[in-house]
C-alpha positions in Angstrom: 23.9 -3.7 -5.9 24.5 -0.3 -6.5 21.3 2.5 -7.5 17.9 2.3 -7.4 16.4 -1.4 -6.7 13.3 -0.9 -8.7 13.4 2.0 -11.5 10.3 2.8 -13.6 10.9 4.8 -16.6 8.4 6.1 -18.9 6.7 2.7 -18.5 3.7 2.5 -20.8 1.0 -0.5 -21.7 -0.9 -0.7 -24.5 -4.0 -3.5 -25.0 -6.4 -3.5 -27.7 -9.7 -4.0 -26.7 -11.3 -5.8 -29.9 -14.7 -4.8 -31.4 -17.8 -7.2 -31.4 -20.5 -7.6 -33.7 -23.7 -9.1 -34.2 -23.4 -12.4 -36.1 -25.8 -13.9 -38.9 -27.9 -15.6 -35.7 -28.7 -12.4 -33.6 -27.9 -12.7 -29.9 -27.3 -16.1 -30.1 -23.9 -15.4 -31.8 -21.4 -12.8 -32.2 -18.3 -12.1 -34.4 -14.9 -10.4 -33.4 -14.0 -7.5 -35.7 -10.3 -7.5 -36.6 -10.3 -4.1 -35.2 -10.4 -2.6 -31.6 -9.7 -0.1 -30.0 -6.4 0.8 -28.0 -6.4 1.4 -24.5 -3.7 2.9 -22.1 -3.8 0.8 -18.5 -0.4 2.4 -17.7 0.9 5.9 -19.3 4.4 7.5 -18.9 4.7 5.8 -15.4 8.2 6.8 -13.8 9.9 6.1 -10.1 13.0 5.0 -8.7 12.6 2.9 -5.1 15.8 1.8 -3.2 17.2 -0.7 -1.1 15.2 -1.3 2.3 11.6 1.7 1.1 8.7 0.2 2.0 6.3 2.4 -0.5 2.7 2.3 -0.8 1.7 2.1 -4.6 -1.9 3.4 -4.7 -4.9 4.4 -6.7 -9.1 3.2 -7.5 -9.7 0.1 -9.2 -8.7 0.4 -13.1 -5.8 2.8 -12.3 -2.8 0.9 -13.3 -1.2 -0.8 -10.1 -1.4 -4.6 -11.3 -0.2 -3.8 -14.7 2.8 -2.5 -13.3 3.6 -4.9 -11.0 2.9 -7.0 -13.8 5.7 -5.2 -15.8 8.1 -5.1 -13.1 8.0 -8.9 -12.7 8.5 -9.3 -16.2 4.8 -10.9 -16.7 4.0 -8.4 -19.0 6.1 -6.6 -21.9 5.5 -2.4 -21.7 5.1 -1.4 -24.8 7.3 1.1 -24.0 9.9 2.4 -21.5 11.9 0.8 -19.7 11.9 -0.9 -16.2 15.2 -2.3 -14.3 14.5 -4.5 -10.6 17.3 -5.7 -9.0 19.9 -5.2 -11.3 17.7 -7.3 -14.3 15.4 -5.9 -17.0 12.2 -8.1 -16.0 11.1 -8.8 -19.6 14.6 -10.2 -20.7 15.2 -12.1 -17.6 12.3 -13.3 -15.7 14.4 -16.7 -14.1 17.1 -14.6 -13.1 14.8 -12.2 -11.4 12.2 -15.0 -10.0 15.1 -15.4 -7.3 15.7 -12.3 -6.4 11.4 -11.0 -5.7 8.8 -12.7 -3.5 5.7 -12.1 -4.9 1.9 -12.2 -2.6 -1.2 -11.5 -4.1 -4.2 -11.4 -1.4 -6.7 -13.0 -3.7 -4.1 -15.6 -5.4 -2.3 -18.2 -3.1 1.2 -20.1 -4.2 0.4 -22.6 -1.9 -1.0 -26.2 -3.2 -4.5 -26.7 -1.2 -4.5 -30.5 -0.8 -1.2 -30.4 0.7 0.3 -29.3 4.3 1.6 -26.2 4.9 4.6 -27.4 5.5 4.3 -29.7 2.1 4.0 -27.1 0.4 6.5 -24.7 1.8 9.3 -28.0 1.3 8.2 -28.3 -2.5 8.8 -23.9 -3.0 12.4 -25.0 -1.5 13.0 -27.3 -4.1 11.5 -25.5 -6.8 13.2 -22.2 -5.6 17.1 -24.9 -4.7 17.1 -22.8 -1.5 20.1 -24.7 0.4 18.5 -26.8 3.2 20.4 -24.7 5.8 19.3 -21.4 4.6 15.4 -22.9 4.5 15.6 -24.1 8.2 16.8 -20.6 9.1 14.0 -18.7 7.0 11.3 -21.2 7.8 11.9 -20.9 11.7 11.8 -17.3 12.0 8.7 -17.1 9.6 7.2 -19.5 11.9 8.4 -17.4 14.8 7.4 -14.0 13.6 3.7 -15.2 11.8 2.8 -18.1 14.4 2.5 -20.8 11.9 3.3 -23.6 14.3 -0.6 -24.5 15.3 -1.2 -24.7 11.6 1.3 -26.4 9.7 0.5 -29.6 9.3 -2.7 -28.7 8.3 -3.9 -28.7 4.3 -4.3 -25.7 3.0 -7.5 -25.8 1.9 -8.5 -26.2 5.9 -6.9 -23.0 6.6 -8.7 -19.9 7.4 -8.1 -17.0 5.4 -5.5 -14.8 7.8 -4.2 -18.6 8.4 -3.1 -19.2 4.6 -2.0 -15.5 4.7 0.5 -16.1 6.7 1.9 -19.3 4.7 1.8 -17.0 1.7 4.0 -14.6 3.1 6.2 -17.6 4.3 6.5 -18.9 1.4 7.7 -15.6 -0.6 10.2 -15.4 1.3 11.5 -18.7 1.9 14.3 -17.6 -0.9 15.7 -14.5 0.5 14.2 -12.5 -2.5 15.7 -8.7 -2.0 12.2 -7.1 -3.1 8.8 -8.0 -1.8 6.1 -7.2 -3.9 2.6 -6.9 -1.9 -1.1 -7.0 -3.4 -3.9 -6.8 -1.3 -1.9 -8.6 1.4 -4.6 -8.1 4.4 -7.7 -8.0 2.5 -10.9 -9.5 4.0 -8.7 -10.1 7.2 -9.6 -9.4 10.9 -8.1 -7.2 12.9 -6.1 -9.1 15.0 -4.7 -11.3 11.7 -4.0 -7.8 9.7 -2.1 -6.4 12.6 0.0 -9.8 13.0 0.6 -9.5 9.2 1.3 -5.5 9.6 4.1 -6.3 12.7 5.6 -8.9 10.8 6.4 -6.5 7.7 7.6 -3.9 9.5 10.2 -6.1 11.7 11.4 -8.1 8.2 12.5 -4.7 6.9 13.6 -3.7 9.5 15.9 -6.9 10.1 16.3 -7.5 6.5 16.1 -3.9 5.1 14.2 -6.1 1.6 12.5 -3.9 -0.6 8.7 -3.4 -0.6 6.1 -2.4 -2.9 2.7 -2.4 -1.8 -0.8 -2.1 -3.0 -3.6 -2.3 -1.4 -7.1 -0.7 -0.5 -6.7 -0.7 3.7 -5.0 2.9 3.7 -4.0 1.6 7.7 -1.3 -0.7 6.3 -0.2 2.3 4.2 -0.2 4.8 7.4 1.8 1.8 10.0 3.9 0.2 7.0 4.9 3.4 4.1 6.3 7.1 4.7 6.4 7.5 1.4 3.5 6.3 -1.2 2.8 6.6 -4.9 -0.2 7.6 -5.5 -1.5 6.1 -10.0 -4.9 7.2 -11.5 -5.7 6.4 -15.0 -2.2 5.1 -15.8 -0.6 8.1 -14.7 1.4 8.9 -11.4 -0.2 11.9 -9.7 2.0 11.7 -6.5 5.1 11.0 -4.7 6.4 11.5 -1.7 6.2 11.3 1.6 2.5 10.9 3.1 3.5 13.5 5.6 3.7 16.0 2.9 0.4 14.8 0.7 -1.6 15.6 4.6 0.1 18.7 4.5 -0.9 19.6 0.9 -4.2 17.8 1.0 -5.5 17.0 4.7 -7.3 20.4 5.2 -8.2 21.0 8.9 -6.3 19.4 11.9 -7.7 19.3 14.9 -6.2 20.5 18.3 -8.1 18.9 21.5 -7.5 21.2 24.2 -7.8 19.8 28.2 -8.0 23.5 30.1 -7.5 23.0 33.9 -11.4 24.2 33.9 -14.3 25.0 31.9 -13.6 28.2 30.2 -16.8 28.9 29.5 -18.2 30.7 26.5 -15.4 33.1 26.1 -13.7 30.4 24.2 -16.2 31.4 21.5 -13.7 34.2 20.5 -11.4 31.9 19.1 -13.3 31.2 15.8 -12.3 35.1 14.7 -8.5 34.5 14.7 -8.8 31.5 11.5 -10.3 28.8 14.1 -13.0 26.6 14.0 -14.6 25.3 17.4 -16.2 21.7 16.6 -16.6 20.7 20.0 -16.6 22.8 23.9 -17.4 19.9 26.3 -16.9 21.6 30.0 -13.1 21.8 30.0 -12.1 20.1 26.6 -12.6 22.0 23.4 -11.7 20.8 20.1 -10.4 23.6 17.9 -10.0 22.9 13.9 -7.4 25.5 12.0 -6.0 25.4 8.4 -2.5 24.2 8.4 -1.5 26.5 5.5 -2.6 30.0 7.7 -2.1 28.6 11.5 -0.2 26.6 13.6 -0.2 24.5 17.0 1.8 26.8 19.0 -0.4 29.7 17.8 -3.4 28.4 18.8 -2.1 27.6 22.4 -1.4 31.1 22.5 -4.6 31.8 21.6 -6.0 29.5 23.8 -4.1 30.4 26.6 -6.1 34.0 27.2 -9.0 31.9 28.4 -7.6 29.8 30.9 -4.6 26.6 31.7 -4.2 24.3 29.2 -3.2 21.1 31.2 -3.2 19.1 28.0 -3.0 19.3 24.3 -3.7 16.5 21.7 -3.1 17.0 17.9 -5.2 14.8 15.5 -4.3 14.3 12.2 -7.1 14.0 9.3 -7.7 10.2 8.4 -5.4 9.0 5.5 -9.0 7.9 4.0 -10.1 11.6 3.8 -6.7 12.5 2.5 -7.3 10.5 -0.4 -10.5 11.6 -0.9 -9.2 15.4 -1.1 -6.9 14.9 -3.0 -9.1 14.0 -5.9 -12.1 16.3 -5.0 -9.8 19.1 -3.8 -9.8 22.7 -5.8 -6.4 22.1 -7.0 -6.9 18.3 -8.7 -7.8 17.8 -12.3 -9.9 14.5 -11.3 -13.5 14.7 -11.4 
């Protein structure tokens, strides 16, 4: 298809939270006043992903993300705006657009407990009328990619959590869908299961080129998975763009680790008058911290330099984590 495959525009959702009051029996009962109060969960949202982003949709608890996704599947109605996936306007054609998304929710499963893995992903073909040759070829390279073979005869309800992940994922994409929506996908999982799940994501795009959309609260799947994120608080989109440019607007210091050929002693004191910080001078290795905005790499070799060989440089970049955290602490944010 030609444009964008998920546009957002203006998307806004309403809910009216109702009042309650006391009834004639005290605590024991209470009574729903007809009115309420109206609540904004998503306000004047707008963005346009195309084929093959992978984007990181994030933001705290209460800031919007389900209730978009929610809208963009065509679960929920905005109350206003407008929102176009893959060619279909999700609140006027949810069957058409159930075949073109794969949908995994970290918390939720698709899956039927009592039945195999392999039960289960045979009844989504039917349910889906995915043609038996085009399930044999998704279904083998899921099980390929996600290691699936040790567990697929096994009920669901037997799996371990990174286990039934991994059948999840199978199973949204069992279709083909063209646009993968992600919740939470590698929550509560180990580090060895979240990095299987990470790899496979990044080699189905990259084979595939689907669409994804992801939330999630592990900012690592956001730094290996997303150049480009989203960033929703209290309904509203505060940024996008590439998460290059958010470190370089909010990551404050980076730090240089410098490897001279010897200790250059306390000379490299004199450093910290030309807009460097020294955090650390262990024998030959110092770690220097500058301000991006004021200083750069090859400026502070130069620097560095004067006092000796550097044999080896290392630049660290501040944690996605702290970021995020500057961004809405920072001088220049309106959040609290």
């Amino acid at each position: 298809m030609d444009g964008p495959m998920i546009e957002a525009r203006n998307l806004e959702k309403r809910f009216t939270v109702r009042r309650h009051r006391e009834g004639a029996f005290g605590a024991m009962r209470s009574l729903v006043d007809r009115g309420g109060n109206e609540v904004s969960a998503v306000k004047d949202v707008s963005f346009s992903i195309n084929r093959g982003e992978m984007v990181g949709y994030i933001g705290p608890n209460g800031a919007g993300k389900s209730t978009t996704i929610k809208m963009l599947t065509g679960i929920l109605v905005p109350s206003s705006g407008e929102a176009t996936v893959a060619g279909f306007t999700p609140r006027e054609s949810r069957k058409q657009l159930a075949q073109q998304i794969g949908v995994v929710f970290g918390q939720r499963t698709q899956l039927w407990w009592d039945l195999a893995l392999a039960d289960s992903l045979e009844l989504l073909r039917h349910m889906y009328r995915v043609p038996e040759k085009r399930f044999r070829e998704n279904l083998n390279r899921a099980r390929e990619l996600l290691v699936l073979d040790d567990f697929m005869h096994t009920p669901v309800r037997q799996l371990s959590l990174g286990q039934r992940m991994r059948g999840d994922l199978a199973a949204a994409l069992l279709h083909d869908p063209k646009i993968l929506y992600l919740d939470e996908p590698t929550i509560g999982l180990d580090i060895v299961a979240k990095a299987r799940i990470r790899e496979f994501l990044a080699a189905l795009n990259r084979e595939t080129h689907v669409t994804v959309l992801l939330t999630t609260h592990d900012l690592a799947d956001i730094e290996q998975l997303c150049r480009r994120i989203i960033v929703i608080d209290r309904g509203q989109v505060v940024y996008d763009g590439e998460l290059g440019a958010l470190r370089n607007r909010f990551g404050g210091k980076r730090h240089v680790i410098l490897d001279f050929d010897q200790d250059p002693g306390d000379a490299i004191s004199t450093l910290a008058g030309n807009n460097l910080e020294i955090v650390d001078h262990n024998g030959p290795r110092v770690r220097v911290a500058f301000d991006r905005e004021t200083t750069s790499t090859p400026r502070v070799l130069a620097l560095a330099s004067h006092h000796g060989t550097v044999r080896d440089v290392s630049i660290e970049e501040p944690a996605i984590e702290d970021v995020i955290r500057q961004m809405y602490e920072g001088p220049d944010s309106q959040h609290p």
